[in-house]
N, C-alpha and C positions, 0 to 999 in steps of 0.2 A: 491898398493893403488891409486895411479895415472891413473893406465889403469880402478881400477870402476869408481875413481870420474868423467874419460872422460865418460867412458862406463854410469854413470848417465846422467850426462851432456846431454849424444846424447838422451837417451831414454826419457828423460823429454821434450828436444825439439820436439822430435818426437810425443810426446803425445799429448803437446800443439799444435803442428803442425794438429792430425788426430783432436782433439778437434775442431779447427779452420775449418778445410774442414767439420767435420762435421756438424757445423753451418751452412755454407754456403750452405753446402746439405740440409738439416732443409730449409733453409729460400727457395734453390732453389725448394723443394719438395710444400712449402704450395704455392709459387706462381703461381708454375705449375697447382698445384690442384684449385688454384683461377681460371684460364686461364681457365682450364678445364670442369670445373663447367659454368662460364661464355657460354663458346662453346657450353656446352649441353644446357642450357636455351635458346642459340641464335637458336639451331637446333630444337628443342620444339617447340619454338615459329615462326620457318619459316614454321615448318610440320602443326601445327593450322594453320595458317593465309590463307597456302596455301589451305586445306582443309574445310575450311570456304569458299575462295571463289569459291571452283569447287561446294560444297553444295549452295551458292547462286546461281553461273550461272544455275546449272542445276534448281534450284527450281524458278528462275526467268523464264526463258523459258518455264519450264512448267505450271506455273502462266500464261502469257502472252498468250499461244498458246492454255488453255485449261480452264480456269476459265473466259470465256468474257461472258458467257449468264449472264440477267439479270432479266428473267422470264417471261412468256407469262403471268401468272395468278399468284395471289396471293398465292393460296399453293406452287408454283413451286419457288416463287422469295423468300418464308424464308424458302425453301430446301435446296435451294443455299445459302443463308447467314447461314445456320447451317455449312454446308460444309467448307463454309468464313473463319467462327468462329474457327474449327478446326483446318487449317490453318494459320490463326491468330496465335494462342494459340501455334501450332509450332514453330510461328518465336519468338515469346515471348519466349520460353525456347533458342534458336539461339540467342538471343541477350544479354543473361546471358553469354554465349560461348564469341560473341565477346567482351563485355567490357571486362572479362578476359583475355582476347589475348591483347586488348588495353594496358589494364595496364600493360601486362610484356612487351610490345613493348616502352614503357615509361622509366620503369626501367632500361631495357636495352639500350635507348639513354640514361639515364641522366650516366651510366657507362661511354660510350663514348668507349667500348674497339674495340665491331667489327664495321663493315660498317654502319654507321649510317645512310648514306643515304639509304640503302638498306631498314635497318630498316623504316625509313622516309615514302618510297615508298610501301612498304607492309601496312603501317597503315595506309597512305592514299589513298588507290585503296580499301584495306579492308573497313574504315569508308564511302566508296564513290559508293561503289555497294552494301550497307550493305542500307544505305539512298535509293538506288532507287530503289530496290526490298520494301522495308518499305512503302514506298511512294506509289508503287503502289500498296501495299494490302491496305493502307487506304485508294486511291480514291476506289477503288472497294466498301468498307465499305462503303464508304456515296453512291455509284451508286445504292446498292443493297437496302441501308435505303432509296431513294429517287422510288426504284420501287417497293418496299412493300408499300408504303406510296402513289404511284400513284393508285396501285392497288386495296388499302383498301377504297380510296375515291371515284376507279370510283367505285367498287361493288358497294357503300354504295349510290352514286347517281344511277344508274343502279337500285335499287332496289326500291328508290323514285321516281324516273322516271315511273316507272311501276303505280303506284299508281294517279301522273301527268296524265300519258298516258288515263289515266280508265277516269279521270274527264273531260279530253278533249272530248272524245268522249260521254259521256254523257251528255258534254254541247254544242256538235257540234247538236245533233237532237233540241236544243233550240237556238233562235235569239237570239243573245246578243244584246241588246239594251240599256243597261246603260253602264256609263262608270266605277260606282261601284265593276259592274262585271266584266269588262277589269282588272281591279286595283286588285281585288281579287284573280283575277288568276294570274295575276305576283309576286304579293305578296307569294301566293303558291309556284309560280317556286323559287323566291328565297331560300327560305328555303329550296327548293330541293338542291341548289346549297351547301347551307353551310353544 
């Protein structure tokens, strides 16, 4: 009788015992899996970031080195701003990409588990080549609105001009001798001009 109630004795400790380790295994298991989780979101989010910005360098550069015309003539200068717009509308779906990448790089500091400067440093080289590639598709936007808009004005004088040109010359075989008709044909030009 003595050797089961030891014999109980030991096997209840022992149970209480695997019970206990298995706790700790429990608690060491979901920590690990928290850590783990954490690491793959850290690796996600360095593979975006990272691949954001070889897609900006490379799209910056080709921006820079290949989209500088700004059109000889007016059909040529909203060929180009079609072209623009395309590219525009690209970066517009790229910029739905990086605020996503932004806010898990936020998440990710406010945890504070990995390298946070690291962190730190990728969302600001990311938000900081993300602005100057943006930057310069919108000056090109106003460059291209500013040469469609120089275009459509000189045609639109080019074409009154012509019309200037005609009354000139059929007022060059007459003397001007009033000042009337000085007055009337400047008055003319102006309205070419607007």
């Amino acid at each position: 009788k003595d050797e089961y109630k030891n014999c109980m004795v030991q096997v209840r400790d022992m149970i209480g015992t695997l019970k206990e380790q298995r706790q700790l295994l429990k608690e060491l298991w979901v920590s690990r899996k928290g850590q783990l989780e954490q690491r793959f979101q850290f690796n996600v989010f360095k593979q975006d970031a990272e691949k954001m910005l070889d897609w900006i360098q490379d799209n910056r550069h080709e921006f820079l080195c290949h989209f500088t015309e700004i059109g000889d003539d007016l059909a040529f200068a909203e060929e180009l701003r079609e072209e623009h717009k395309q590219f525009e509308e690209n970066c517009g779906d790229v910029q739905v990409n990086i605020d996503r990448i932004l806010k898990v790089a936020d998440r990710l500091k406010e945890m504070q588990f990995f390298d946070v400067e690291l962190i730190d440093n990728l969302y600001r080289k990311l938000d900081s080549e993300w602005k100057k590639l943006y930057s310069a598709v919108e000056r090109r936007t106003v460059m291209l609105e500013a040469s469609i808009s120089f275009h459509r004005i000189s045609e639109q004088y080019l074409a009154k001009s012509k019309t200037w040109i005609e009354e000139l010359r059929s007022i060059n075989d007459q003397i001007i001798t009033s000042e009337e008709t000085v007055n009337a044909l400047l008055k003319s030009h102006d309205v070419l001009k607007q």
